[in-house]
PDB file of N, CA, C, O and CB in Angstrom:
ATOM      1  N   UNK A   1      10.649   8.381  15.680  1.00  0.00           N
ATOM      2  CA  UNK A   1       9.560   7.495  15.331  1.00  0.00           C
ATOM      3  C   UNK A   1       9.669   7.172  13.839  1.00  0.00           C
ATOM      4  O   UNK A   1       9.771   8.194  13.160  1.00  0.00           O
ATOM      5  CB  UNK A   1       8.178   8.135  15.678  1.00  0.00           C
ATOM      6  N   UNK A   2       9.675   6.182  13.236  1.00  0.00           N
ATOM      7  CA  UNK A   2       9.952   5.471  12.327  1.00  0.00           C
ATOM      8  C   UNK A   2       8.533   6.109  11.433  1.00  0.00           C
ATOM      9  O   UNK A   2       7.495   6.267  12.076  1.00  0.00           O
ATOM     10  CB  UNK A   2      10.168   3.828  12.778  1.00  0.00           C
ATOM     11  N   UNK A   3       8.557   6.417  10.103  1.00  0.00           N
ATOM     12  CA  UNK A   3       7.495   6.530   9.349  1.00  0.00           C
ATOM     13  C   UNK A   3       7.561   5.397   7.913  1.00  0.00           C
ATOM     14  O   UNK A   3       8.463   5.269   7.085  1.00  0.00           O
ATOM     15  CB  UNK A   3       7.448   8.124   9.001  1.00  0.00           C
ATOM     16  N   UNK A   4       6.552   4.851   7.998  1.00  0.00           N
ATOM     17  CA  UNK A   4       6.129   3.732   6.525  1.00  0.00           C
ATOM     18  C   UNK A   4       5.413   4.534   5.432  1.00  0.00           C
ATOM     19  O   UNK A   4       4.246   4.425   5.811  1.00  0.00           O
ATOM     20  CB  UNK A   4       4.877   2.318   6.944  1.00  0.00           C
ATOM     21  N   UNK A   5       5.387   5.100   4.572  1.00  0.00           N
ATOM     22  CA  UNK A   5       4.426   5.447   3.747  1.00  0.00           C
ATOM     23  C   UNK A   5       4.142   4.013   2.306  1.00  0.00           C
ATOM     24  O   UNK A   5       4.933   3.297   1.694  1.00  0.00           O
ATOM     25  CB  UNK A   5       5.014   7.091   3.198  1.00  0.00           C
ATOM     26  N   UNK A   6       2.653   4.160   2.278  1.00  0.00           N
ATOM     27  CA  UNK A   6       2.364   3.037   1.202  1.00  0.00           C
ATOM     28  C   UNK A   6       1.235   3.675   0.208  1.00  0.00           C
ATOM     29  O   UNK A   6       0.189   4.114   0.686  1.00  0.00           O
ATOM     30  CB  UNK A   6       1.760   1.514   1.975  1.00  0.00           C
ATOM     31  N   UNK A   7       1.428   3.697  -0.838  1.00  0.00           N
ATOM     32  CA  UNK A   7       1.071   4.615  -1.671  1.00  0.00           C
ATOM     33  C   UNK A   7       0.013   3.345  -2.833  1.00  0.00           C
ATOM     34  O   UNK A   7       0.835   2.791  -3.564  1.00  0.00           O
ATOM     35  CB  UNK A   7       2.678   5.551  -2.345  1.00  0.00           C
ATOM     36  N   UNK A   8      -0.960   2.990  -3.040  1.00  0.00           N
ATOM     37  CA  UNK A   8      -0.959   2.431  -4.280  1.00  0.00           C
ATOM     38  C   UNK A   8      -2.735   3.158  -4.577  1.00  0.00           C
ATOM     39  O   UNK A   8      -3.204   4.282  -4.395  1.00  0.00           O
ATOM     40  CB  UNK A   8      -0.620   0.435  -4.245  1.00  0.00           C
ATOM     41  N   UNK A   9      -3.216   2.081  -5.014  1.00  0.00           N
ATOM     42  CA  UNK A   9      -4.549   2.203  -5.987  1.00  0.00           C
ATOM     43  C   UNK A   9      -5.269   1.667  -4.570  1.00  0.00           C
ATOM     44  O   UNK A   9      -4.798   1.196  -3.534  1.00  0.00           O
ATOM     45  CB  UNK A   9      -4.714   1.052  -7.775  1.00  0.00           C
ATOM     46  N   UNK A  10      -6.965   2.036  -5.124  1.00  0.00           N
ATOM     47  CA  UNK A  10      -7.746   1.271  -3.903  1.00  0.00           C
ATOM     48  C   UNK A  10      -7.635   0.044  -3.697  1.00  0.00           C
ATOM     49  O   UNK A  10      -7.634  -0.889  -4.499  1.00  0.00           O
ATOM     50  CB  UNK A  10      -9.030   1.326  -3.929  1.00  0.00           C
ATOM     51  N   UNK A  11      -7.494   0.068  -2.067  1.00  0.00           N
ATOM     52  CA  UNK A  11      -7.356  -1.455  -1.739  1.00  0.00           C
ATOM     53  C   UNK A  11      -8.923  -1.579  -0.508  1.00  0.00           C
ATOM     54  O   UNK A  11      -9.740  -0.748  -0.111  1.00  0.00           O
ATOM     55  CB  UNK A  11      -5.362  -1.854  -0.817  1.00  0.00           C
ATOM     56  N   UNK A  12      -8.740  -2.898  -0.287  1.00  0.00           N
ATOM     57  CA  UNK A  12     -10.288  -3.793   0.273  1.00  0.00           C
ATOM     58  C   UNK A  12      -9.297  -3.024   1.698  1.00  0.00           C
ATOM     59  O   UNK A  12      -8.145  -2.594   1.650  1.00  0.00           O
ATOM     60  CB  UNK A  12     -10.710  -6.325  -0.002  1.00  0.00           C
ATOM     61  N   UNK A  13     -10.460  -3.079   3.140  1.00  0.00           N
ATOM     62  CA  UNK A  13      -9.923  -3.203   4.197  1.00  0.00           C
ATOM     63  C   UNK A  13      -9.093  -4.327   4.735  1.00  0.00           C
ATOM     64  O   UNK A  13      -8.093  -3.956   5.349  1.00  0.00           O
ATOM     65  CB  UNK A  13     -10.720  -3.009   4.798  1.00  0.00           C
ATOM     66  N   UNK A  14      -9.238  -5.302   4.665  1.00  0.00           N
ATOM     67  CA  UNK A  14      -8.488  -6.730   5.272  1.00  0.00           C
ATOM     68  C   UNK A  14      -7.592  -6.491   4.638  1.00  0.00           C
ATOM     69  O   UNK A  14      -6.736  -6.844   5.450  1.00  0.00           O
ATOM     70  CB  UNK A  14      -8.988  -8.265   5.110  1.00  0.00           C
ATOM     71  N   UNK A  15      -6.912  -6.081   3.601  1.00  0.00           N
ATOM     72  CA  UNK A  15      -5.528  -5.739   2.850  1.00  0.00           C
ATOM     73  C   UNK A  15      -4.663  -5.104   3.232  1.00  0.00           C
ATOM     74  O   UNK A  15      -3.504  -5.517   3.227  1.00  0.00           O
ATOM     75  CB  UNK A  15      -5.562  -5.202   1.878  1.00  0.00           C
ATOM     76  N   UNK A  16      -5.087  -3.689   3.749  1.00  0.00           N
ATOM     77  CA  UNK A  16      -4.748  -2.349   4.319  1.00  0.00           C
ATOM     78  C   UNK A  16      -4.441  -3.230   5.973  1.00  0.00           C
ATOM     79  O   UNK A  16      -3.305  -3.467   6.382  1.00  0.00           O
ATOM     80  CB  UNK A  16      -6.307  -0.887   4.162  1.00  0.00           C
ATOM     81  N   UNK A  17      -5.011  -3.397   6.309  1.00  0.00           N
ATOM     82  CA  UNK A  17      -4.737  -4.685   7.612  1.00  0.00           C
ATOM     83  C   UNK A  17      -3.575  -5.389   7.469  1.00  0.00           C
ATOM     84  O   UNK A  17      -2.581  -5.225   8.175  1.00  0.00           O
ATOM     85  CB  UNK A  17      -5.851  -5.941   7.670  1.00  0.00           C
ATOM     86  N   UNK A  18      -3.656  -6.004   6.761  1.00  0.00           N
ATOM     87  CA  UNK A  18      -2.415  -7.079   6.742  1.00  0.00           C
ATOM     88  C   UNK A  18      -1.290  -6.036   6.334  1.00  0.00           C
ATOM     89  O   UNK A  18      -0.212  -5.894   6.912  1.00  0.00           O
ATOM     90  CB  UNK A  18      -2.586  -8.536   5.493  1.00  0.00           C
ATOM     91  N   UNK A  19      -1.639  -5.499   5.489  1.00  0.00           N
ATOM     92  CA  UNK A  19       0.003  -4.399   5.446  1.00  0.00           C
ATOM     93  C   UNK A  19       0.556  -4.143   5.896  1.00  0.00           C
ATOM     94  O   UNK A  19       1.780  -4.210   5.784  1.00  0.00           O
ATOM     95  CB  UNK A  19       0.342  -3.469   5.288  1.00  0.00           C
ATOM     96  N   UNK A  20      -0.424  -3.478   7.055  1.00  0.00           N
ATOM     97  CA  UNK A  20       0.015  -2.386   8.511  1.00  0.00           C
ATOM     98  C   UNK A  20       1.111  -3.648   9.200  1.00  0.00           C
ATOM     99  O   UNK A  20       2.326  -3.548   9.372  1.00  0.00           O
ATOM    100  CB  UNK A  20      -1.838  -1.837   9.985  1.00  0.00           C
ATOM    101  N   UNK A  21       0.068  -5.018   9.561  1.00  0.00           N
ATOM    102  CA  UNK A  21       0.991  -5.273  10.526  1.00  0.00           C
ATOM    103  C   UNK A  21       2.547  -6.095   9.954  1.00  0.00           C
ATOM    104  O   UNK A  21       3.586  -6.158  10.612  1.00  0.00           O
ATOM    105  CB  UNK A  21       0.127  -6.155  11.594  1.00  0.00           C
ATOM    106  N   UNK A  22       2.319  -6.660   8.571  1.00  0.00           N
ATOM    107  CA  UNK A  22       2.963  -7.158   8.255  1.00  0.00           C
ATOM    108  C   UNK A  22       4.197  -6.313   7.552  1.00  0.00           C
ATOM    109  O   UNK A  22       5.280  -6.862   7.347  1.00  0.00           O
ATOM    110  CB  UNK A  22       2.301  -7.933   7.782  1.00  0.00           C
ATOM    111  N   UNK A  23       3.945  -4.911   7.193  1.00  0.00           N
ATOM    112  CA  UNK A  23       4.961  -3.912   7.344  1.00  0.00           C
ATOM    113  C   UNK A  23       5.790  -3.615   8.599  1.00  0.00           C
ATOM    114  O   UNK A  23       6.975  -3.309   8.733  1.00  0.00           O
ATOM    115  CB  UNK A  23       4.384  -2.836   7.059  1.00  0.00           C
ATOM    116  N   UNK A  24       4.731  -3.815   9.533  1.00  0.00           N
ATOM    117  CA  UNK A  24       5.012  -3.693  10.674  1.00  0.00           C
ATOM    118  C   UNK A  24       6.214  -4.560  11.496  1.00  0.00           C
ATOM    119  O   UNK A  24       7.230  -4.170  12.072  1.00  0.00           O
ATOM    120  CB  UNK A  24       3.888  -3.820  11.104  1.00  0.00           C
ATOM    121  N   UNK A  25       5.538  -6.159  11.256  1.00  0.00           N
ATOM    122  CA  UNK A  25       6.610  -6.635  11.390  1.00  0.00           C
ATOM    123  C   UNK A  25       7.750  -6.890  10.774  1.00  0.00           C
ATOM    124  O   UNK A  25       8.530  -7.662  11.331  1.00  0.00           O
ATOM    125  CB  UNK A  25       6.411  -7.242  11.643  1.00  0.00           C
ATOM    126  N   UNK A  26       7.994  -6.487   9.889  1.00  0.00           N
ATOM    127  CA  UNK A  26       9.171  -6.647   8.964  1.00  0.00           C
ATOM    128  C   UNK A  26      10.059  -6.414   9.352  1.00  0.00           C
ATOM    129  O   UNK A  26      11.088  -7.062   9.547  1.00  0.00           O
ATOM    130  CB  UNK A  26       9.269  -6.120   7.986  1.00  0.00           C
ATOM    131  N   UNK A  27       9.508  -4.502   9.681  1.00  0.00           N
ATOM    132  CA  UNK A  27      10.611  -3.731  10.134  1.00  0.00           C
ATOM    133  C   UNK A  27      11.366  -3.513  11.475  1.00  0.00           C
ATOM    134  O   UNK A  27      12.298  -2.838  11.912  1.00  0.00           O
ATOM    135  CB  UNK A  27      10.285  -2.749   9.865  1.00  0.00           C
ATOM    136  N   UNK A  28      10.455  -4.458  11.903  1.00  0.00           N
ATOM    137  CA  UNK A  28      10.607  -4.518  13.477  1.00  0.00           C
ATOM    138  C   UNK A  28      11.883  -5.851  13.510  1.00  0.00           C
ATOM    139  O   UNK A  28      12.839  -5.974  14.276  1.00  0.00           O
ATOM    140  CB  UNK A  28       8.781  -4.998  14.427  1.00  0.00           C
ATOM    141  N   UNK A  29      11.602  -6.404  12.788  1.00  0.00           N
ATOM    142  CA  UNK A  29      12.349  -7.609  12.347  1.00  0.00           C
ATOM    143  C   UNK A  29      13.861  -7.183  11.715  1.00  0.00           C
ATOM    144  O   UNK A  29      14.893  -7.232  12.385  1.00  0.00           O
ATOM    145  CB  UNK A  29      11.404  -8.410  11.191  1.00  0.00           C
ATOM    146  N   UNK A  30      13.824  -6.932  10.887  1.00  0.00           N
ATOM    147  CA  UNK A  30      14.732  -5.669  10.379  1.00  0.00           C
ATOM    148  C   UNK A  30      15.573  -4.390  11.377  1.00  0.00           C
ATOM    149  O   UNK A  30      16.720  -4.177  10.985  1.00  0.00           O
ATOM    150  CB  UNK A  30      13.679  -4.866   9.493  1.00  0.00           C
ATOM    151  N   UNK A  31      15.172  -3.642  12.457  1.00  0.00           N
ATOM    152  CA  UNK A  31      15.544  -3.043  12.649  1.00  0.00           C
ATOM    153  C   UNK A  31      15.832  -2.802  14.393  1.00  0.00           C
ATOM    154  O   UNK A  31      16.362  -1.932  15.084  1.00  0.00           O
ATOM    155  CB  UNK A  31      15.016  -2.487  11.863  1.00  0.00           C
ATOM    156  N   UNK A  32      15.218  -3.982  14.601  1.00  0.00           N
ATOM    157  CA  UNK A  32      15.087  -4.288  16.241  1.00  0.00           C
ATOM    158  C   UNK A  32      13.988  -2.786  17.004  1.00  0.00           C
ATOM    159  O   UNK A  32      13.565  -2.824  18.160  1.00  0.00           O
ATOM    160  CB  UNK A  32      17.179  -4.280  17.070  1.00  0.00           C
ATOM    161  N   UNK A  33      13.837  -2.101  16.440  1.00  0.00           N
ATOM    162  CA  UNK A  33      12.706  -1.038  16.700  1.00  0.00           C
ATOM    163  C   UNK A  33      11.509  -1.814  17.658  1.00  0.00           C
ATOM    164  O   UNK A  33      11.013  -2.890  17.324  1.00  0.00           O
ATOM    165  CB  UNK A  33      12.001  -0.463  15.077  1.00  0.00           C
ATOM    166  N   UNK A  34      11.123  -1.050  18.945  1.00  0.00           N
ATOM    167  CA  UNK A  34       9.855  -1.542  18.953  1.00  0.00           C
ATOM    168  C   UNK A  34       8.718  -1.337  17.997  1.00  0.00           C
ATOM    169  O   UNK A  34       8.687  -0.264  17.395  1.00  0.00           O
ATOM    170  CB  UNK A  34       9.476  -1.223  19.952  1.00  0.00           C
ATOM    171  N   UNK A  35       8.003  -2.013  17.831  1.00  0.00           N
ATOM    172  CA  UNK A  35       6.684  -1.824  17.262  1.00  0.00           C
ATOM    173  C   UNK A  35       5.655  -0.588  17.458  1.00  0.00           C
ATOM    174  O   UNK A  35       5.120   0.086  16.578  1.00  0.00           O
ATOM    175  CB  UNK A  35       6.059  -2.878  17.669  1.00  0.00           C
ATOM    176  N   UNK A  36       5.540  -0.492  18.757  1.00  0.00           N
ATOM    177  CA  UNK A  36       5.103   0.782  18.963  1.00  0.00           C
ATOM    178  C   UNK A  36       5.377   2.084  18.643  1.00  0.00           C
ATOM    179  O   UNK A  36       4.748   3.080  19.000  1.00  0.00           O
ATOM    180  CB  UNK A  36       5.100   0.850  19.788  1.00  0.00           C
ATOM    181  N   UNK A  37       6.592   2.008  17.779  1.00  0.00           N
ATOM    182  CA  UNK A  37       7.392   3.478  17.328  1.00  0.00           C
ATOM    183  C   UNK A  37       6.882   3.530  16.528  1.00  0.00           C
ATOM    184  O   UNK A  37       6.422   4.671  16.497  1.00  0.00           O
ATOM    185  CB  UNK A  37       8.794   3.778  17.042  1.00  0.00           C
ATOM    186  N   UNK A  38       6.346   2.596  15.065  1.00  0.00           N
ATOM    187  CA  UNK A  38       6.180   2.490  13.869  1.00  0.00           C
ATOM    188  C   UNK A  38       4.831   3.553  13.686  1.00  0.00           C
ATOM    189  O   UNK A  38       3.888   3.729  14.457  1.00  0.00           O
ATOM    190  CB  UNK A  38       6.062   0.934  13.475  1.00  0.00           C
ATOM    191  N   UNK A  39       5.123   4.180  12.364  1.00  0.00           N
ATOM    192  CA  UNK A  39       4.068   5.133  12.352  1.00  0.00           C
ATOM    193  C   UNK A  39       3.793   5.016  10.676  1.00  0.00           C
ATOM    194  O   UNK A  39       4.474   5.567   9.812  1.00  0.00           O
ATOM    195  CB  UNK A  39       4.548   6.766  13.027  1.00  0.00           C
ATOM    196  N   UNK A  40       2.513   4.076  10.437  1.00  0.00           N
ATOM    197  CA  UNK A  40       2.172   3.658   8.959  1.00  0.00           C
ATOM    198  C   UNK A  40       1.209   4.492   8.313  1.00  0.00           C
ATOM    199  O   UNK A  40       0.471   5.214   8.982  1.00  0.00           O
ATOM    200  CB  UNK A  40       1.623   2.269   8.868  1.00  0.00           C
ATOM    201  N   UNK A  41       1.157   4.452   7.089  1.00  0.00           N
ATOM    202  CA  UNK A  41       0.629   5.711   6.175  1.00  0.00           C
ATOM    203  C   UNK A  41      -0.074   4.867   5.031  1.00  0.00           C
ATOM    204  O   UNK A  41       0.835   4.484   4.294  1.00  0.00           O
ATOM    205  CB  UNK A  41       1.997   6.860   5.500  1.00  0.00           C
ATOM    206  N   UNK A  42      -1.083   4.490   4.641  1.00  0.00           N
ATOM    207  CA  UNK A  42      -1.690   4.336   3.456  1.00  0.00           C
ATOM    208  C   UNK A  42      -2.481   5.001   2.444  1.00  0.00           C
ATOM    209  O   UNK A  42      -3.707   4.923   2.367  1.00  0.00           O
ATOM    210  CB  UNK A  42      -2.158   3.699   3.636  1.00  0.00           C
ATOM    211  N   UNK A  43      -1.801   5.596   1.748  1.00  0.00           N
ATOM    212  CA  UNK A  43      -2.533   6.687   0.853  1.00  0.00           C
ATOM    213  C   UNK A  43      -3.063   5.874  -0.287  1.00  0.00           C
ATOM    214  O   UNK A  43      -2.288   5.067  -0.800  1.00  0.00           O
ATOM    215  CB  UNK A  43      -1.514   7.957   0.277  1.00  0.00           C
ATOM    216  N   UNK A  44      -4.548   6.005  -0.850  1.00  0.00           N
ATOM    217  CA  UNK A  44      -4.856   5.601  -1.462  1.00  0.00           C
ATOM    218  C   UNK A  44      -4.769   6.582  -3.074  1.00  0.00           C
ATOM    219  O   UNK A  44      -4.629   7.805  -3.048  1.00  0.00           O
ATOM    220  CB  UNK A  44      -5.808   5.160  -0.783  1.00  0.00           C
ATOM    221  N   UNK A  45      -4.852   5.978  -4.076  1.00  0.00           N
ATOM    222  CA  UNK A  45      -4.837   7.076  -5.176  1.00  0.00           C
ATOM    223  C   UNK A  45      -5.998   6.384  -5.918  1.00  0.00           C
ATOM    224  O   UNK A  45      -6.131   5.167  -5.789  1.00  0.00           O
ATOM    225  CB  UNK A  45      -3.284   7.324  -6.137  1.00  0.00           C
ATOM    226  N   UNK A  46      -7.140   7.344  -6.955  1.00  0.00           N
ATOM    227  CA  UNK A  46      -7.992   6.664  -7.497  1.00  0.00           C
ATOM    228  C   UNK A  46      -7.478   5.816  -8.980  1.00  0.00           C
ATOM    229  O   UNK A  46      -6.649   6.262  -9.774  1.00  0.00           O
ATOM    230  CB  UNK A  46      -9.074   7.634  -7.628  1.00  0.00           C
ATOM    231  N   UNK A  47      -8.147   4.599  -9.093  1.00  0.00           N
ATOM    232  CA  UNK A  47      -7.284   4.328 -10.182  1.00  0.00           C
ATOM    233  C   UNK A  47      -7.305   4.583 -11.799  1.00  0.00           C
ATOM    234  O   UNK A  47      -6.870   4.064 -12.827  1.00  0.00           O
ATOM    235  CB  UNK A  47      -7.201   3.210 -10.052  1.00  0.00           C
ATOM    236  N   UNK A  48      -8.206   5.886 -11.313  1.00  0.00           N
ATOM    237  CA  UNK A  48      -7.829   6.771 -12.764  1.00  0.00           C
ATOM    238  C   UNK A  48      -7.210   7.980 -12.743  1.00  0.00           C
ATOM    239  O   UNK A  48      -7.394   8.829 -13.615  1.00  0.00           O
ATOM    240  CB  UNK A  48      -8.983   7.148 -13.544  1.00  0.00           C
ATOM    241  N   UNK A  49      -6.176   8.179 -11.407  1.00  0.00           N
ATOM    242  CA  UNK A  49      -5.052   8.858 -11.245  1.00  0.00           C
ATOM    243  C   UNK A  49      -3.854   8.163 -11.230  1.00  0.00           C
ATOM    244  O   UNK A  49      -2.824   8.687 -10.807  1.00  0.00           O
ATOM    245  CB  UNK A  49      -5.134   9.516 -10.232  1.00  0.00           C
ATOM    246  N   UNK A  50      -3.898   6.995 -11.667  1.00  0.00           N
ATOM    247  CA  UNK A  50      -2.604   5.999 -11.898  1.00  0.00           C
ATOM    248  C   UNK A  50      -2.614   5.399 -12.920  1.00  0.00           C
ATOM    249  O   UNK A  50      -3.500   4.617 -13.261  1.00  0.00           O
ATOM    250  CB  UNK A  50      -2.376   4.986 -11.021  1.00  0.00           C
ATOM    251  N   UNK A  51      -1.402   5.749 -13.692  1.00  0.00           N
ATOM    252  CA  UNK A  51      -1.495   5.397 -15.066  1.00  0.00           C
ATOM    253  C   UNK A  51       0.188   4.448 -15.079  1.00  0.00           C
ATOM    254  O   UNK A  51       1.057   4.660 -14.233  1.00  0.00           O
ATOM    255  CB  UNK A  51      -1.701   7.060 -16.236  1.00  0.00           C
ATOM    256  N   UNK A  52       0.311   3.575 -16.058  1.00  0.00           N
ATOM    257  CA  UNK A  52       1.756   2.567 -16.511  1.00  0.00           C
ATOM    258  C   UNK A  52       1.554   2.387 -17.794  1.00  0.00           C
ATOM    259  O   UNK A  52       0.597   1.825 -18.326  1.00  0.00           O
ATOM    260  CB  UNK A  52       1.981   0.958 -15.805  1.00  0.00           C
ATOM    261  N   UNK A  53       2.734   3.012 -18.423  1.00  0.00           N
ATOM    262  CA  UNK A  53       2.670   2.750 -19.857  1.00  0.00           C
ATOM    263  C   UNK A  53       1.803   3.458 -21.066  1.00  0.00           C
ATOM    264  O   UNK A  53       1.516   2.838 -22.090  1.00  0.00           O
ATOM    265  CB  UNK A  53       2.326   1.538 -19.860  1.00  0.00           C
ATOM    266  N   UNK A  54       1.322   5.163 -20.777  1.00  0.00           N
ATOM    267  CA  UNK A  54      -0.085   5.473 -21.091  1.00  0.00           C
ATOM    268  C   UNK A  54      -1.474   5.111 -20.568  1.00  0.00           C
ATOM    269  O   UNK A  54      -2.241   6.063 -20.419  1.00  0.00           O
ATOM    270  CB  UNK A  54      -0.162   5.161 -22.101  1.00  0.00           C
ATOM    271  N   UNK A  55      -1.844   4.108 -20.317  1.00  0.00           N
ATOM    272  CA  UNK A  55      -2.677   3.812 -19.983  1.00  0.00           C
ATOM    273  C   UNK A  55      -2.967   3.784 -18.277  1.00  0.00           C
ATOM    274  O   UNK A  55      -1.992   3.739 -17.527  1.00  0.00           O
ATOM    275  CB  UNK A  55      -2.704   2.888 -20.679  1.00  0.00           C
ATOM    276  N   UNK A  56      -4.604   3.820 -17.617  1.00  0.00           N
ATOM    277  CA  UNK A  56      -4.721   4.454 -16.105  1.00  0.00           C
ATOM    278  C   UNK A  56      -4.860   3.167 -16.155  1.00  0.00           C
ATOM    279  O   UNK A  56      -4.930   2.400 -17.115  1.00  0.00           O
ATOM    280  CB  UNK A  56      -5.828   5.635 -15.358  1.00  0.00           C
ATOM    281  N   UNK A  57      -4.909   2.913 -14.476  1.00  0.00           N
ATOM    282  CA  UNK A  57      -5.299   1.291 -14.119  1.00  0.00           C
ATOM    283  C   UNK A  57      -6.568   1.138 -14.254  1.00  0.00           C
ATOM    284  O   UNK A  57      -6.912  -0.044 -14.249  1.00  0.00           O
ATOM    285  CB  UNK A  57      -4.993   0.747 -12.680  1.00  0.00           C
ATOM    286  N   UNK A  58      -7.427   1.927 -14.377  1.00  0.00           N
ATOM    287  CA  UNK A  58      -8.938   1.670 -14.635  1.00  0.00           C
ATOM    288  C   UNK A  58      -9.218   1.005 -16.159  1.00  0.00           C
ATOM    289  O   UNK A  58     -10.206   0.312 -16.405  1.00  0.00           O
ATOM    290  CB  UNK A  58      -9.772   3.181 -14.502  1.00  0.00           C
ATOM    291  N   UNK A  59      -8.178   1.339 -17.124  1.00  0.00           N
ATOM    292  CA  UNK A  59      -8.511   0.830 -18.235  1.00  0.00           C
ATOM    293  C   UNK A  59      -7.532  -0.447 -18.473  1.00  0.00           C
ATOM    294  O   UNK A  59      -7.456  -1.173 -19.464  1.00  0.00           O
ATOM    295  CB  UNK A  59      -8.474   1.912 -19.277  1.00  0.00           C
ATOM    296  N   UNK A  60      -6.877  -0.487 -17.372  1.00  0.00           N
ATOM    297  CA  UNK A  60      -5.979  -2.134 -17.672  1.00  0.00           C
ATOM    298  C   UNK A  60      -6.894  -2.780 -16.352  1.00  0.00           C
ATOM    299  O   UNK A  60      -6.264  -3.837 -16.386  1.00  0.00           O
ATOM    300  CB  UNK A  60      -3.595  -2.188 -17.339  1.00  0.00           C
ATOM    301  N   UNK A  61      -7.643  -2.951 -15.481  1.00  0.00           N
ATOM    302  CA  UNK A  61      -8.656  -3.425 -15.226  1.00  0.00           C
ATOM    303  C   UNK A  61      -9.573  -3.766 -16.251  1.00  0.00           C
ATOM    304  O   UNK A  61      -9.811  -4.967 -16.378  1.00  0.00           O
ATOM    305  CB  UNK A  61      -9.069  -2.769 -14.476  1.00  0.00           C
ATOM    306  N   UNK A  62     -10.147  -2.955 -17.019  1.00  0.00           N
ATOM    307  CA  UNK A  62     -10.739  -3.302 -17.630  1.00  0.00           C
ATOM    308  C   UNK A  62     -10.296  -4.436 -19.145  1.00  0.00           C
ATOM    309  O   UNK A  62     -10.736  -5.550 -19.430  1.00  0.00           O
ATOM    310  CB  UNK A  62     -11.216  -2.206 -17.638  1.00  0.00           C
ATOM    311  N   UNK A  63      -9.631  -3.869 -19.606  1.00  0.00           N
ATOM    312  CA  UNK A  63      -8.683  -4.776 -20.308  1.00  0.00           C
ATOM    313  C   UNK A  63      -8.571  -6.453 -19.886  1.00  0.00           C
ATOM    314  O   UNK A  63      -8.564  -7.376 -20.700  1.00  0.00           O
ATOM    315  CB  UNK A  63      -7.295  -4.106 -20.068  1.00  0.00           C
ATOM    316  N   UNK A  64      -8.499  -6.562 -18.612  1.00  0.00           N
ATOM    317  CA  UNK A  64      -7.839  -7.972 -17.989  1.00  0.00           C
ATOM    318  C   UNK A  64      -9.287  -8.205 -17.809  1.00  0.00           C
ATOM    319  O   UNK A  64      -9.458  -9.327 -18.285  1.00  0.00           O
ATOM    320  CB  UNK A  64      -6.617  -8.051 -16.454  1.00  0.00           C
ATOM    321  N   UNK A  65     -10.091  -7.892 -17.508  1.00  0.00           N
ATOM    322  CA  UNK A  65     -11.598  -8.502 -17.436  1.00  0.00           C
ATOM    323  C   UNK A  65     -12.492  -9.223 -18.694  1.00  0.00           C
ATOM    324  O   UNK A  65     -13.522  -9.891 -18.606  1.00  0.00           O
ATOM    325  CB  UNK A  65     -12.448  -7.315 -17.029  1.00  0.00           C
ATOM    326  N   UNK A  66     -11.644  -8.801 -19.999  1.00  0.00           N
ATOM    327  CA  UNK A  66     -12.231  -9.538 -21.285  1.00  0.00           C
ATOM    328  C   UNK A  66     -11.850 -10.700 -21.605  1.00  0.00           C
ATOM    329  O   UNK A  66     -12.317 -11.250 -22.602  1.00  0.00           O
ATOM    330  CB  UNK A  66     -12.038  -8.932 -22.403  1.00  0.00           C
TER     331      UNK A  66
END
């Protein structure tokens, strides 16, 4: 059984949606796999446990909002 893991910052539900299937089909596309094998993973991280460059994404959110 095929595993996807997707790792980022919080995302909206309709996002996490489109991922699934559009990961989904990719790889199905990609790998001739049925679909039904695919086994997807979305881990969310908070985004003041994710940092680029020094800085967390909570404060380059904030940053891009001025």
């Amino acid at each position: 059984m095929p595993y996807i893991s997707f790792e980022s910052g919080k995302l909206e539900k309709k996002i996490k949606q489109k991922l699934i299937e559009q990961l989904t089909e990719v790889s199905v596309d990609i790998t001739g796999i049925p679909k039904e094998l695919f086994f997807i993973s979305i881990k969310e991280i908070p985004d003041g446990d994710i940092a680029v460059g020094g800085k967390t994404v909570t404060e380059m959110k904030k940053e891009l909002k001025k």
